[in-house]
Legacy VTK file of the C-alpha trace (Angstrom):
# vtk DataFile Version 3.0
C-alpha trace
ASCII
DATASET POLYDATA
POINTS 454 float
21.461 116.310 38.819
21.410 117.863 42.292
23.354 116.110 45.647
22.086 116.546 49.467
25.869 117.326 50.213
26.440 120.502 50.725
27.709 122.850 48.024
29.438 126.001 47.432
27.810 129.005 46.504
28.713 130.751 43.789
28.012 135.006 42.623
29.151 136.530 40.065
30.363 140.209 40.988
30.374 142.557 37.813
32.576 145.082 37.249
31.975 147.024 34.292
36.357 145.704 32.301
36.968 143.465 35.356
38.183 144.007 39.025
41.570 144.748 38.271
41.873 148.649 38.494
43.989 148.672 34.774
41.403 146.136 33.268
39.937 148.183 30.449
43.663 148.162 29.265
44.047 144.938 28.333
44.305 144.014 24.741
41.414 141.382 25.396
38.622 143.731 26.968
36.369 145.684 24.954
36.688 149.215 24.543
33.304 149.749 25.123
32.094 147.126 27.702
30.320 148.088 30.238
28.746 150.774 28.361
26.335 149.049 26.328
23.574 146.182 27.933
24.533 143.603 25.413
27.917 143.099 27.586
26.220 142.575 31.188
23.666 140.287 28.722
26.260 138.012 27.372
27.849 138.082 31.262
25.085 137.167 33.111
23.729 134.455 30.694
27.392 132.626 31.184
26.845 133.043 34.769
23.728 131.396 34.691
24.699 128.781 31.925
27.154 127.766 34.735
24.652 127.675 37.072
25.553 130.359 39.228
23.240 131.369 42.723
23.570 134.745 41.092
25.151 138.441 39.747
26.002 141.079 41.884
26.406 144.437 40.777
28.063 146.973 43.109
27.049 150.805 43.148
28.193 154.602 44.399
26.191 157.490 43.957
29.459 159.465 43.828
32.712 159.564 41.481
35.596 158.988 44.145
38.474 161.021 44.097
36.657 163.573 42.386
39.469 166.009 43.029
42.052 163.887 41.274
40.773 164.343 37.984
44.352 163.804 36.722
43.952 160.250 37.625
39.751 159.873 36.349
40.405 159.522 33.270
42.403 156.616 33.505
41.031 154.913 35.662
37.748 152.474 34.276
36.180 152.680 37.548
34.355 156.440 37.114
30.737 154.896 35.358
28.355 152.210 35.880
24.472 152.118 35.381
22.087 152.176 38.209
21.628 148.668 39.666
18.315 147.818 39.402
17.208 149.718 36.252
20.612 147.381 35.000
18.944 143.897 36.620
15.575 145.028 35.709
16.505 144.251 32.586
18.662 141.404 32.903
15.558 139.881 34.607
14.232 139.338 31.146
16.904 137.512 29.302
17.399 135.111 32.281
15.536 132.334 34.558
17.425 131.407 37.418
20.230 133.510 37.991
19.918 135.242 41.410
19.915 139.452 40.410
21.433 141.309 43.458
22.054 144.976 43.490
23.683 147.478 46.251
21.941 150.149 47.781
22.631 152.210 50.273
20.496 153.545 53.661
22.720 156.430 53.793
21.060 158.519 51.042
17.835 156.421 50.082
14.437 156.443 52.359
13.113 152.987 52.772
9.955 153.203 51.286
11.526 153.667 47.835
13.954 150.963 48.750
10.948 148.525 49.568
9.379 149.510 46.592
11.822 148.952 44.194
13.341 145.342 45.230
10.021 143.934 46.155
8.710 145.037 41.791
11.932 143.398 41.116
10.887 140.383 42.785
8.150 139.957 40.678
9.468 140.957 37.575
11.971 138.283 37.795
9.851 135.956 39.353
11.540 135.860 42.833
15.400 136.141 42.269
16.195 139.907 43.562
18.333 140.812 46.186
19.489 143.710 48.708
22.806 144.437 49.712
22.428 146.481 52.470
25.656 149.012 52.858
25.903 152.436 54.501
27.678 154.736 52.211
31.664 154.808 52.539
32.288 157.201 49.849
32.618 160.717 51.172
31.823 162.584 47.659
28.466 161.079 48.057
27.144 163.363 50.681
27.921 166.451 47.907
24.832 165.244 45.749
22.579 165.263 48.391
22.683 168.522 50.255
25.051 167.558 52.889
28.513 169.254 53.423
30.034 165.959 54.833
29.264 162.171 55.590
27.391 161.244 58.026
29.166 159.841 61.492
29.971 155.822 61.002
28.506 155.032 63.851
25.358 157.297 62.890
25.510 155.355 59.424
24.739 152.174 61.292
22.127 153.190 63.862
20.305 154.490 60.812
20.840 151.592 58.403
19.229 148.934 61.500
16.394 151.121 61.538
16.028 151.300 57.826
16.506 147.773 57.145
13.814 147.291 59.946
11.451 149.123 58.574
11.944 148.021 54.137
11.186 144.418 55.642
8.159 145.602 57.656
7.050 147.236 54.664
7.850 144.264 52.451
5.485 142.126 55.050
2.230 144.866 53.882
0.304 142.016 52.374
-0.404 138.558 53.535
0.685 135.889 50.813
-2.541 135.389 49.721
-4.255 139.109 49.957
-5.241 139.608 46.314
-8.709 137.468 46.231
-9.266 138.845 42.917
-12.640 137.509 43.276
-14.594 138.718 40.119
-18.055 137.484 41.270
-17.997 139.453 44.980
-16.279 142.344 43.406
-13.335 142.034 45.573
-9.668 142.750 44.415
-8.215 142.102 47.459
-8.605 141.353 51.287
-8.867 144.444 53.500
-8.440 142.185 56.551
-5.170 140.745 54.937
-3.409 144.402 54.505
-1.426 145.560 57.260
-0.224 149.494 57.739
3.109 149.625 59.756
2.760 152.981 60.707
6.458 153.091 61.806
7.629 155.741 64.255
11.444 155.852 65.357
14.713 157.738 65.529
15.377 158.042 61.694
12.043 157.202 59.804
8.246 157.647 60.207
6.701 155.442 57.752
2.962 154.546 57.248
3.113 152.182 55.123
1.119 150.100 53.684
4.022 149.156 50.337
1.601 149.524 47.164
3.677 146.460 45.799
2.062 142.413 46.933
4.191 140.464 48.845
6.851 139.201 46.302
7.654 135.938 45.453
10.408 135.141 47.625
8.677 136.553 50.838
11.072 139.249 51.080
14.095 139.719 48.366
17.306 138.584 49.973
18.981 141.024 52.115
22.503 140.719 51.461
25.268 142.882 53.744
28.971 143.709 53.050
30.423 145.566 56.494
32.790 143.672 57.820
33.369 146.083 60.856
32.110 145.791 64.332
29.026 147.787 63.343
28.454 146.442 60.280
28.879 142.703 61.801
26.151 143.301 64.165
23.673 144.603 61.821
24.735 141.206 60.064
23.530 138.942 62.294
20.286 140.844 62.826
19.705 141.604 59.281
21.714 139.448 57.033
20.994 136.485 54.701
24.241 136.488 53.182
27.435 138.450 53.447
30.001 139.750 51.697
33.385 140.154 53.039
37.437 140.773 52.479
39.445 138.240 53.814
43.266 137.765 52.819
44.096 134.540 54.635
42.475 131.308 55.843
43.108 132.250 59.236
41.585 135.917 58.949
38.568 134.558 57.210
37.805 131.459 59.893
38.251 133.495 62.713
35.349 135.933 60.689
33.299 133.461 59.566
32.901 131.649 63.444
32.490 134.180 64.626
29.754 136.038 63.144
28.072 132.734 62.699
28.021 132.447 66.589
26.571 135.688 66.724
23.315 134.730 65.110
22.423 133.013 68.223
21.886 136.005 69.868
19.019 137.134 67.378
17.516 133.225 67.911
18.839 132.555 63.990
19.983 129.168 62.967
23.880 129.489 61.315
22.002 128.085 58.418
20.257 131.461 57.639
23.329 133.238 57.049
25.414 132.479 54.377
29.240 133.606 53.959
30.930 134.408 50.880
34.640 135.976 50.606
35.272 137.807 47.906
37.809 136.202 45.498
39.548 137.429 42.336
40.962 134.210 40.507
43.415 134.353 37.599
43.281 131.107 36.373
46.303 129.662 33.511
46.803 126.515 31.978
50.210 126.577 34.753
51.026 128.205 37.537
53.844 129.907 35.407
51.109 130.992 33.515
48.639 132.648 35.781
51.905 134.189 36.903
52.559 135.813 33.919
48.799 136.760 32.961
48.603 138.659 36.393
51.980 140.308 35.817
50.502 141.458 32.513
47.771 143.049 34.606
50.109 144.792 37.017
52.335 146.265 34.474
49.142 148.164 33.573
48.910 150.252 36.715
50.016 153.738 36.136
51.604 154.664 39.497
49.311 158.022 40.041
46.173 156.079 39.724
47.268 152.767 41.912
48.327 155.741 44.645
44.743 157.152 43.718
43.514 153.607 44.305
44.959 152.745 47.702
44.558 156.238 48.718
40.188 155.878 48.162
40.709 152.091 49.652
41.905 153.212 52.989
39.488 155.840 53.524
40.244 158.644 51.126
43.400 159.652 53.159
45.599 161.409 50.369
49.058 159.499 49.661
50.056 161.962 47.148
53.651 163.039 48.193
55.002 159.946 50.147
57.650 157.921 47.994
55.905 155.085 46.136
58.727 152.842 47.146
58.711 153.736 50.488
56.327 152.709 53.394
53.291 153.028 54.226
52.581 155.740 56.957
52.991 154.465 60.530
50.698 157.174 61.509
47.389 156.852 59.424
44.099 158.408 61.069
41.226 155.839 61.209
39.092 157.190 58.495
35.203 157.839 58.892
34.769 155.666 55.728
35.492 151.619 55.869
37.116 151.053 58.398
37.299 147.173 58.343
39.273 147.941 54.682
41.209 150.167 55.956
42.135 147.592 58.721
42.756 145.105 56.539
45.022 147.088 53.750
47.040 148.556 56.943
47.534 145.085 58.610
48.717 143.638 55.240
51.180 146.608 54.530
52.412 146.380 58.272
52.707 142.174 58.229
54.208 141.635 55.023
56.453 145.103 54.836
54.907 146.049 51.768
55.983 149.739 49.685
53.166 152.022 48.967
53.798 150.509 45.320
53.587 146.807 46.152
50.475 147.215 48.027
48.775 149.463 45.307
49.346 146.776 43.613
47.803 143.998 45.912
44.342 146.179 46.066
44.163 147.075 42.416
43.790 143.610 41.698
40.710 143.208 44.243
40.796 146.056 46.496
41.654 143.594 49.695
39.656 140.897 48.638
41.422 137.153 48.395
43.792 137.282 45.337
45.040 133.974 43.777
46.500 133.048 40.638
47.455 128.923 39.291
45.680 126.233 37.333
42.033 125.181 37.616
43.115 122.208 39.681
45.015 124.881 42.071
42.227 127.614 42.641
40.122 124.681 43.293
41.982 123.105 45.805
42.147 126.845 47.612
37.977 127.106 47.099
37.759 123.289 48.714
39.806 124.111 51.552
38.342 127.696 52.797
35.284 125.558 52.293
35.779 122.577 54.117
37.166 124.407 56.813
34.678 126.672 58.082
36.103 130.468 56.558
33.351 130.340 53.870
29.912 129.332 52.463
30.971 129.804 48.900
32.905 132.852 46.781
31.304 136.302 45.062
33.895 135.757 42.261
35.626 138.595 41.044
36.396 137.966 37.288
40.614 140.081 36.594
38.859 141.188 33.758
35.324 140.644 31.371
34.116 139.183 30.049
37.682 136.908 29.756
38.084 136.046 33.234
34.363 134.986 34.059
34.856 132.894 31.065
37.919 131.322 32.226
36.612 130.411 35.615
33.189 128.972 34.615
35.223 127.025 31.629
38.293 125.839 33.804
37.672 126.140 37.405
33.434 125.442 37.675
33.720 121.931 35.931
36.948 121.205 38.728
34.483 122.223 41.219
31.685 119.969 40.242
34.409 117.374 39.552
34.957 117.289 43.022
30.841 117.175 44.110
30.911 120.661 45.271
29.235 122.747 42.758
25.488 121.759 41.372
24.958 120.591 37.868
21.386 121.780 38.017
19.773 124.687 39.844
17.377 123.402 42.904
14.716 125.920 42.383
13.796 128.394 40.610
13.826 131.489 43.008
17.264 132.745 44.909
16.024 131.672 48.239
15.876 128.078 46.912
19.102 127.931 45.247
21.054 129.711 48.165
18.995 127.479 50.780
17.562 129.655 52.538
14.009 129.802 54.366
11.081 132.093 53.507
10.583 134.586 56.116
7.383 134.786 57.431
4.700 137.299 57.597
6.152 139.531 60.668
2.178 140.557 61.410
0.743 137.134 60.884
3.357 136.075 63.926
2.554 138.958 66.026
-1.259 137.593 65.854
-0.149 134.157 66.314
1.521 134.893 69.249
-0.681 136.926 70.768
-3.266 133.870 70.035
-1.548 132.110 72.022
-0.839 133.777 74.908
LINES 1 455
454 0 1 2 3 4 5 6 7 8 9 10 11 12 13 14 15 16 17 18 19 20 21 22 23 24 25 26 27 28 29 30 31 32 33 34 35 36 37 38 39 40 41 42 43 44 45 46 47 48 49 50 51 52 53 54 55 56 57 58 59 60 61 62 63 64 65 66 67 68 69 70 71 72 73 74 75 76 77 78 79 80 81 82 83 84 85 86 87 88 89 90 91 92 93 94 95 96 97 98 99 100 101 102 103 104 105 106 107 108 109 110 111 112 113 114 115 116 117 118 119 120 121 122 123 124 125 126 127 128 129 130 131 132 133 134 135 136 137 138 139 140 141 142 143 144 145 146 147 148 149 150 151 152 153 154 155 156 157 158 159 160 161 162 163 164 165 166 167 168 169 170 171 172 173 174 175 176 177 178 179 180 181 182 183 184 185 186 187 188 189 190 191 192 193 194 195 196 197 198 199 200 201 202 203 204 205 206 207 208 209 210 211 212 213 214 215 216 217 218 219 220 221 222 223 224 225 226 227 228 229 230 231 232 233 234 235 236 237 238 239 240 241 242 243 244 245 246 247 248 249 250 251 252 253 254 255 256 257 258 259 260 261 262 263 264 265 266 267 268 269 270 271 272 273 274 275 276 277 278 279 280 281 282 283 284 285 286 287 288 289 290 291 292 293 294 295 296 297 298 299 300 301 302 303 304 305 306 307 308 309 310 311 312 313 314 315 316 317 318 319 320 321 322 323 324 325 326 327 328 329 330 331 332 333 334 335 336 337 338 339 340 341 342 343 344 345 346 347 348 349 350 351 352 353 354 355 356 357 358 359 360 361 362 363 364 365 366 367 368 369 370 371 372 373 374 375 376 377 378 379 380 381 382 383 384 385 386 387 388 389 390 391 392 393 394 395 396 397 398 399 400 401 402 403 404 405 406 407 408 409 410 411 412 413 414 415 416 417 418 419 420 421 422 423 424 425 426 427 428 429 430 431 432 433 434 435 436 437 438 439 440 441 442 443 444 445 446 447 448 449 450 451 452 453
């Protein structure tokens, strides 16, 4: 059954063991998961059994901390396969599910980009999409002949442009270009191609993509930035977005107002959708939960959860300062995230947190919403940030995998639907349909329409 009401949305963000930093440690996660595809198999087909929009798989194209290799080896969060040769695959043992993968404009040229997403598109039969980040990790400018990263705000102005030009590419082909007329001899329309023959700051790209318009229109662009730069290239760009909130408050005050923004860019609110990351540990009580997420925490060696924090703030080396001591007053903004940093700093400063205790907060979900209770209780915490304007839906961040996905789409997902908030039956069968969103059009049929007209 489906309702008109509206509904919260629902991704899956995999993690290799789980989001908590000492995951693999558990006695209940494999040794060898995330190695192997039969894990991300089994995890996205109980996403989609549950009738999730979709799976998200995050992505570097550098080991952090590469210096620290004291600390790599025990630490889970030093491999992972590349995104869309990963999805590509997962395409094919799934229907519905929505397949999202991270890629970043900072070391990537958009033609590739456009390439790749829209033959995703089509392999899956419309359920790709983009998240759109500019590269925070500073070891990634090492593999690709640079001797540092890139300038934030440089990372920005570039990403616009590139995200500008992928969707211009993605618009090559009308919808209905490929005549494929056998008894004229014609494969295609000429009249229906369109060359973009881009020229700007960053990128000169002819174009045309040698990929038909996909499915969907364009795949889903997807952003995560939560800073002032990476907010506006939101409300330009986005479709949905990402972000760390850690209270009600924080994530209202985020969610108005980059949904007022959209105005600006003539966007309807609707367009965008907003979804706070959340890491739920979910126990038949609340003493329960409790103890499951102490479990976790006692797991955290104290050099890695320094090595942790320190890569979360910016890669600004805590090594040295007392663990149970403060953070430092006197912390240089860092030329990686600087919304994270923001965050992790306000929480430390707000809630006089050690160096431990807040290693601890962020190696359960790196600044992301952390909450621990019953089915009944997470739900009631979903329902409210819901109903009260800090969220579209959640990009759930299982403790650990595949034991924690299971426990939310077993305990919390019927709650949900319980309550009329969660669908019992996907609405379509592309990720446009199931998030609600429109299907863009054709960027050079409009610019002939309107010149029609005038």
């Amino acid at each position: 059954m489906s309702s008109s009401k509206r509904q919260i949305k629902l991704n899956a963000f995999l993690m290799a063991t789980g989001h908590h930093v000492a995951a693999w440690r558990h006695p209940d996660v494999p040794l060898q998961a995330g190695l192997g595809f039969a894990h991300y198999k089994a995890l996205a087909q109980t996403a989609e059994r549950a009738k999730f929009d979709a799976v998200f798989l995050a992505d570097s194209v550098g080991i952090r901390d590469a210096s620290a290799s004291r600390t790599l080896h025990r630490s889970a969060r030093v491999s992972g396969f590349e995104p869309l040769t990963l999805l590509s695959a997962l395409a094919a043992v799934t229907e519905r599910l929505g397949l999202i993968a991270t890629v970043s404009t900072t070391y990537n040229e958009p033609y590739h980009v456009a390439r790749k997403f829209a033959s995703l598109d089509h392999l899956s039969g419309g359920r790709s999409g983009w998240n759109v980040v500019t590269s925070s990790n500073e070891a990634e400018a090492l593999n690709f002949n640079l001797d540092r990263h890139p300038e934030h705000a440089l990372r920005y102005e570039r990403a616009r442009e590139f995200v500008d030009v992928v969707t211009g590419l993605w618009d090559s082909w009308d919808d209905d270009a490929f005549t494929h007329d056998k008894a004229a001899g014609e494969y295609f329309d000429p009249d229906r191609l369109h060359v973009l023959a881009h020229q700007g700051k960053h990128f000169r790209v002819r174009g045309p993509l040698n990929v038909a318009r996909s499915p969907q229109g364009h795949p889903v662009v997807v952003q995560a930035g939560a800073s002032e730069a990476g907010q506006a290239l939101a409300a330009a760009t986005a479709e949905v977005i990402f972000t760390a909130q850690q209270s009600l408050a924080g994530a209202q005050a985020f969610y108005r107002g980059l949904k007022a923004q959209l105005a600006h860019h003539g966007r309807d609110p609707e367009g965008l959708k907003i979804l706070p990351g959340v890491f739920p540990v979910v126990g038949q009580s609340e003493q329960h939960a409790k103890e499951k997420l102490e479990e976790l925490q006692s797991l955290i060696p104290p050099d890695v959860g320094v090595a942790l924090l320190s890569t979360v703030i910016g890669g600004i080396d805590l090594t040295g300062y007392p663990v149970d001591g403060p953070l430092p007053g006197n912390l240089p903004e860092p030329n990686g995230p600087k919304s994270r940093f923001r965050l992790v700093t306000e929480l430390a400063r707000t809630e006089g947190l050690s160096i431990r205790q807040l290693y601890q907060r962020v190696g359960t979900a790196r600044g992301h919403w952390s909450i621990h209770g019953t089915a009944s209780q997470i739900a009631d915490q979903l329902q409210q940030w819901f109903e009260e304007e800090a969220a579209d839906g959640f990009n759930v961040m299982p403790p650990t995998l595949p034991g924690g996905l299971d426990d939310f789409v077993t305990q919390v997902v019927p709650e949900l639907r319980r309550r009329g908030l969660f669908r019992h039956e996907y609405e379509g069968r592309t990720l446009r349909e199931n998030l609600g969103l429109a299907r863009p059009a054709n960027r050079h049929l409009l610019a002939r329409d309107l010149k029609a007209a005038a």
